[in-house]
N, C-alpha and C positions, 0 to 999 in steps of 0.2 A: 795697594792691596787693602779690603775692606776689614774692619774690625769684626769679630766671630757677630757682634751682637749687631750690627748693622746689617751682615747678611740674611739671618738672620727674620728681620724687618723688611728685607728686599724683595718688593711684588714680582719683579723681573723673573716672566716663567724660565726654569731652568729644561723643558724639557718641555712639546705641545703638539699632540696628534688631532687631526681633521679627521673623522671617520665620516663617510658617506656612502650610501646607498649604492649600488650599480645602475645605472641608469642604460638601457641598449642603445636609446635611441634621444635625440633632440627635440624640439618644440616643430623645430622644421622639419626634419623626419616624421615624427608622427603627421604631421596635417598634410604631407604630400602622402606618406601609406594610404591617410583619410579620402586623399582626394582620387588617387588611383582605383583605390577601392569603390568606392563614391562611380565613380565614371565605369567602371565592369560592370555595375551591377546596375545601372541605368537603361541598357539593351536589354537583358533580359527582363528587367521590370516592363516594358513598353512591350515586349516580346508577348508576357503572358498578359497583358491588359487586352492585346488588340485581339487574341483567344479569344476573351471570355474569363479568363483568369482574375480578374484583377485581385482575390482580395491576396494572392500572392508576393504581388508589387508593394503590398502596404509591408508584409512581411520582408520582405527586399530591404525596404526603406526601415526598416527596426532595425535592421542587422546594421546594417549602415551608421544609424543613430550609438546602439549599443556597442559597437567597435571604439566610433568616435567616443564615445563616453569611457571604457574601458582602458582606453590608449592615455587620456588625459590625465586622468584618478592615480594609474598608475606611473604615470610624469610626474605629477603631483607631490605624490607622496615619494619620492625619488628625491625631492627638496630638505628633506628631514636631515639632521648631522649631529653627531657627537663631537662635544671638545674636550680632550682630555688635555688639562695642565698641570704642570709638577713645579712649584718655587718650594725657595727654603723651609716655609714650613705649612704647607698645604697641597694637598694633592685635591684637583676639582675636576666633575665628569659637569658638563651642561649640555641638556639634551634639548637642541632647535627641531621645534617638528615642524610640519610642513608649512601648517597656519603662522609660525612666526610665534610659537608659544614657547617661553624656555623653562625648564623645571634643571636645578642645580645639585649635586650630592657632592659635597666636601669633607676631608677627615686628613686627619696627619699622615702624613708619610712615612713616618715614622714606625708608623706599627702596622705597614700595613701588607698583605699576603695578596699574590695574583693567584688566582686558582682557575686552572683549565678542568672543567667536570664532563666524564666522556660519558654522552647518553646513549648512543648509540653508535654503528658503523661511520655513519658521515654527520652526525653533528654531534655538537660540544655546545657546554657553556662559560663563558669567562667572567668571572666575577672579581672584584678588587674588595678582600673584606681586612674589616681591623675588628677590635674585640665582640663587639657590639651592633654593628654596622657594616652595611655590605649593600655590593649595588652589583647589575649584571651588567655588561658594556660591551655593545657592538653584535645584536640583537641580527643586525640583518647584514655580520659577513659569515665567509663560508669557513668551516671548521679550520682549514690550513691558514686561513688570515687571523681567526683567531689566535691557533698557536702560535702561530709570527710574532703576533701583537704581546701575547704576553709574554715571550720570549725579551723582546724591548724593552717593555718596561718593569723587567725585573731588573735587566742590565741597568734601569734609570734608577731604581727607585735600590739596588744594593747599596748607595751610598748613604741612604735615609735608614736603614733598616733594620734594628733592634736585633731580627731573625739572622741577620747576618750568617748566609750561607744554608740555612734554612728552611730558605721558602720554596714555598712547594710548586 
């Protein structure tokens, strides 16, 4: 058994959530949609060119372009993840966006409050604040994951917790 003041010291997360995005679909998914779509609308671009139409076919070919572009962007940013971990005496959110860029929010555990704020019928905000300090986490789930979410880490975070029975 570890001494109060070694645990303490101990980086060992005691607690560590993955939050990510919904993604519907794959890499391969999306470029087979692309390419199904791509091939339908190939006949009728040839369709209205051999008309007289053509400048139709160029618009064919946009739709085409801005799906494939559309389908990507939103694959993309589907990459983005929250980490939330809880050791002995740090609680830390690091937020990975898409590009690989990570921005970090730290604060004790100690003192700290999960708050679900209901803005309207179907969404909410979930914020982790201590005196002074406050971050909002998990931006893009839906209101019932949030409640989830902060339903768990109150259970995690009672044992850290000044408020002791409570928090709100």
């Amino acid at each position: 058994m570890q001494s109060p003041s070694r645990a303490a010291d101990d980086p060992t997360p005691l607690y560590q959530a993955v939050l990510e995005p919904h993604r519907s679909a794959s890499a391969r998914n999306i470029n087979t949609a692309i390419i199904v779509f791509a091939l339908a609308a190939l006949p009728l671009s040839l369709i209205f060119s051999v008309i007289g139409a053509w400048p139709v076919s160029i618009f064919i070919g946009l739709d085409v372009v801005l799906l494939f572009a559309a389908l990507r962007l939103h694959f993309w940013f589907g990459r983005s993840r929250e980490v939330i971990t809880i050791t002995h005496d740090l609680l830390t959110v690091e937020r990975i966006g898409a590009g690989g860029r990570r921005r970090t929010w730290a604060a004790s555990p100690h003192w700290m409050k999960v708050v679900v704020t209901e803005l309207d019928d179907d969404r909410n905000r979930l914020e982790l604040r201590t005196r002074d300090n406050r971050t909002e986490i998990g931006r893009f789930l839906n209101a019932d994951e949030k409640v989830a979410l902060a339903r768990e880490l109150r259970g995690k975070l009672a044992a850290f917790s000044v408020w002791r029975g409570s928090v709100a």
